[in-house]
C-alpha positions as CSV (number, residue, x, y, z in Angstrom):
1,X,34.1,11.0,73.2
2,X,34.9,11.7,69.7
3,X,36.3,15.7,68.7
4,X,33.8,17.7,66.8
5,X,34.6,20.6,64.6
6,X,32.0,22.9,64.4
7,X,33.6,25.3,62.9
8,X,31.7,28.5,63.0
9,X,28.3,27.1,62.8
10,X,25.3,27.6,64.7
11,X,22.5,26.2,63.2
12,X,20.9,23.0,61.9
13,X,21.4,23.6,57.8
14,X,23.3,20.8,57.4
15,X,21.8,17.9,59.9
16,X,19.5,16.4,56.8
17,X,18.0,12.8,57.8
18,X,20.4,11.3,55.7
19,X,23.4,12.5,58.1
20,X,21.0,11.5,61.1
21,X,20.8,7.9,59.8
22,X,24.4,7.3,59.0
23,X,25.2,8.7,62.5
24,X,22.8,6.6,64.1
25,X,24.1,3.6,61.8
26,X,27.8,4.6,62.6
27,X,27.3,4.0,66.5
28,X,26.2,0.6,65.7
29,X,22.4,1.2,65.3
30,X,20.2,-0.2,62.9
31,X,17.2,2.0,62.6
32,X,14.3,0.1,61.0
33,X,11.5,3.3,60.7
34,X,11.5,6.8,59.8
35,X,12.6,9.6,61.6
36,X,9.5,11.7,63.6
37,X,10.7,14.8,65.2
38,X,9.9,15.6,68.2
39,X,9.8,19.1,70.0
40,X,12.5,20.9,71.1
41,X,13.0,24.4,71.2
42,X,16.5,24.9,70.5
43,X,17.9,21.2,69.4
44,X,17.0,18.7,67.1
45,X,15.2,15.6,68.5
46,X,13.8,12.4,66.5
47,X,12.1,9.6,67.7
48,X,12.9,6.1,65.6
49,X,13.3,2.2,65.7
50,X,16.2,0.9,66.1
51,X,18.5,-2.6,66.5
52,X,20.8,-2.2,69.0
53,X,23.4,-5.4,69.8
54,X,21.7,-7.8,67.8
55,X,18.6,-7.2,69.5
56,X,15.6,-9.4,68.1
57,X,13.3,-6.8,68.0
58,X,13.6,-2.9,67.2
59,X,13.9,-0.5,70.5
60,X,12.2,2.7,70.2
61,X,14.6,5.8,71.2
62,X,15.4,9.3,70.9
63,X,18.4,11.1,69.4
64,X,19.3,14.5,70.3
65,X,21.2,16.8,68.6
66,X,22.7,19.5,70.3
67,X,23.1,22.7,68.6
68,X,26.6,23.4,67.6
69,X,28.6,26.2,69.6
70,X,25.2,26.3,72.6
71,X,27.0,24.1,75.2
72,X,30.1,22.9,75.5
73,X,31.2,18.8,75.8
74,X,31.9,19.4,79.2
75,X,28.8,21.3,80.0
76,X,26.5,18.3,77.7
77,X,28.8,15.8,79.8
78,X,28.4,17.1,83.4
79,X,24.0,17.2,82.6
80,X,24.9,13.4,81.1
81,X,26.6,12.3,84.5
82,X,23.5,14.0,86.7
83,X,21.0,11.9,84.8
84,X,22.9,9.2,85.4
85,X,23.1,10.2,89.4
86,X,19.8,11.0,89.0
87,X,18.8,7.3,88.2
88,X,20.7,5.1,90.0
89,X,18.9,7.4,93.2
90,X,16.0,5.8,91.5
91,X,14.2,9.2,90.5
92,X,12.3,8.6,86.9
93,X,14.5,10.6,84.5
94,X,15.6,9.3,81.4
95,X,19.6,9.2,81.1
96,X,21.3,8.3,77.6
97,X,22.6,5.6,76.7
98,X,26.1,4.4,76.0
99,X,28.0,3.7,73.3
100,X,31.6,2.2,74.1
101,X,31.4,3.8,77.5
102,X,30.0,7.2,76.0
103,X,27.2,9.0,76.3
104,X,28.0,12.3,74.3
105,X,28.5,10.9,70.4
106,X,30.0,13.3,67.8
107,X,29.2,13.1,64.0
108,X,30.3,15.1,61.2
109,X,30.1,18.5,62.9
110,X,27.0,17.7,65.5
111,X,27.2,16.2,69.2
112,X,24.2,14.2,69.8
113,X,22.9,11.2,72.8
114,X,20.8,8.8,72.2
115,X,18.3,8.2,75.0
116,X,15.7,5.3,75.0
117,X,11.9,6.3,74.6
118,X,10.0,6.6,77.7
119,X,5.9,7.9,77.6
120,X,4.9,10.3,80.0
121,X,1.9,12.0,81.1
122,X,1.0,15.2,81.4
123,X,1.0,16.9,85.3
124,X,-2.5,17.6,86.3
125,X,-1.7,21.0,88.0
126,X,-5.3,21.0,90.1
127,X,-4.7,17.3,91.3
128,X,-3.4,18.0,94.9
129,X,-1.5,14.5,95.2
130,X,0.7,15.0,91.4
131,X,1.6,18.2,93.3
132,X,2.9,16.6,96.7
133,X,4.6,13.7,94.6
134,X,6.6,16.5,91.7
135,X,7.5,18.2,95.2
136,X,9.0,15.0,96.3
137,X,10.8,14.1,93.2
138,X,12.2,17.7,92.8
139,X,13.8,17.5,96.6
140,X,15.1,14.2,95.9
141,X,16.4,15.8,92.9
142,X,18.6,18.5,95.2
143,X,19.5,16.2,97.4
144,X,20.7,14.2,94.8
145,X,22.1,17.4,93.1
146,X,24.2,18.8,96.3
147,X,26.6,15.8,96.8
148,X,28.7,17.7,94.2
149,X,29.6,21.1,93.0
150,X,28.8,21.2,89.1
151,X,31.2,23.4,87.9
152,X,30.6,23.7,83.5
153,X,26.7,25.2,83.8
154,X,26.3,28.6,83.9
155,X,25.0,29.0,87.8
156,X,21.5,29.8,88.4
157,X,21.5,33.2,91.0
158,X,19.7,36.3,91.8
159,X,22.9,38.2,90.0
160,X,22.7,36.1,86.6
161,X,19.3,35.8,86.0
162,X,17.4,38.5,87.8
163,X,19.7,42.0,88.1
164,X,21.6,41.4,85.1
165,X,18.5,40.8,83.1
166,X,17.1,44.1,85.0
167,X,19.8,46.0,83.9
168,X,19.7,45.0,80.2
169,X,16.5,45.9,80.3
170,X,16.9,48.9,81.9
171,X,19.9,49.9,79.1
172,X,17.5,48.9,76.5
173,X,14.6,50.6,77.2
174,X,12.4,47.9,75.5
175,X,9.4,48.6,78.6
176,X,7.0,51.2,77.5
177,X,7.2,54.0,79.7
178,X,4.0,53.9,81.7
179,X,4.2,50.3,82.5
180,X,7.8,50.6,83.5
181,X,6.8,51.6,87.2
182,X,4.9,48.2,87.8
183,X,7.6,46.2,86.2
184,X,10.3,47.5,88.0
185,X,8.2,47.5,91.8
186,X,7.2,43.8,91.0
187,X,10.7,42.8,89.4
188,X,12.3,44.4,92.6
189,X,9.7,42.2,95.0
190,X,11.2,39.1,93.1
191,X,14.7,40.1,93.6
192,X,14.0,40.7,97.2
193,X,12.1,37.1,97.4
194,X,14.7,35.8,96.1
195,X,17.5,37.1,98.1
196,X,15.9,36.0,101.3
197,X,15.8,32.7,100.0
């Protein structure tokens, strides 16, 4: 993967679709539509055509740039490898393609992946069997996910995510006094929940 300096950035100011194109272009892809962006609430994500390898025909993928100094190559790198795990478990994720053996690209200051296109659908929440079959998919995820110990994310835990974010609350005093009583008894039935779990 190539080094990135990112200097002190943070932000998107300079990722214009000109720079998208010629990084696209530099990793050997020959986009042949416009650029339609996609949602994403903290990177950058375009859809677009592209030649890849001489292909006869344009693919449709997905770029994603990752928003400088948010995750580390390592961290980007370690999600990369699960997607990849991921899919060869045959569970329906989409994992990025590579580019000389790489999946994480770098580009005048931004990391990005590109990823093919894949439609989904939206989960019906009140259709009992979509329900059992996401339950399915998300235990075949663990099981997938607890051959190894991924050691670059931030962990997910009760400490983290639940009493640290009590406390900063707590510190900050952003709950209106006569609601803080409810919060705190039903943020403290969580935590228990949680611990048990």
């Amino acid at each position: 993967m190539p080094a990135v300096d990112i200097g002190q950035r943070f932000d998107f100011s300079t990722l214009q679709p000109d720079l998208i194109l010629d990084a696209l272009q530099h990793y050997g892809l020959d986009v042949s539509s416009g650029l339609l962006a996609l949602n994403s609430y903290e990177n950058r994500v375009y859809q677009f055509n592209a030649y890849r390898d001489a292909a006869v025909r344009p693919e449709k993928m997905v770029v994603k740039f990752y928003r400088p100094q948010r995750w580390t190559p390592a961290q980007i790198q370690e999600e990369h490898q699960f997607a990849f795990e991921l899919a060869a478990a045959e569970i329906p994720v989409v994992a990025p393609l590579l580019f000389a053996g790489e999946s994480l690209l770098g580009y005048q200051g931004f990391y990005f992946a590109v990823f093919p296109s894949r439609g989904g659908r939206t989960l019906e929440i009140d259709n009992d069997d979509q329900l059992a079959m996401l339950g399915r998919f998300l235990g075949r995820m663990h099981q997938v996910g607890r051959k190894h110990v991924f050691t670059e994310r931030p962990e997910l835990s009760v400490q983290s995510h639940l009493q640290r974010s009590q406390q900063v609350l707590a510190e900050l005093e952003l709950i209106p006094g006569y609601l803080r009583p409810a919060f705190d008894s039903a943020l403290q039935q969580v935590i228990a929940e949680a611990t048990r779990q």
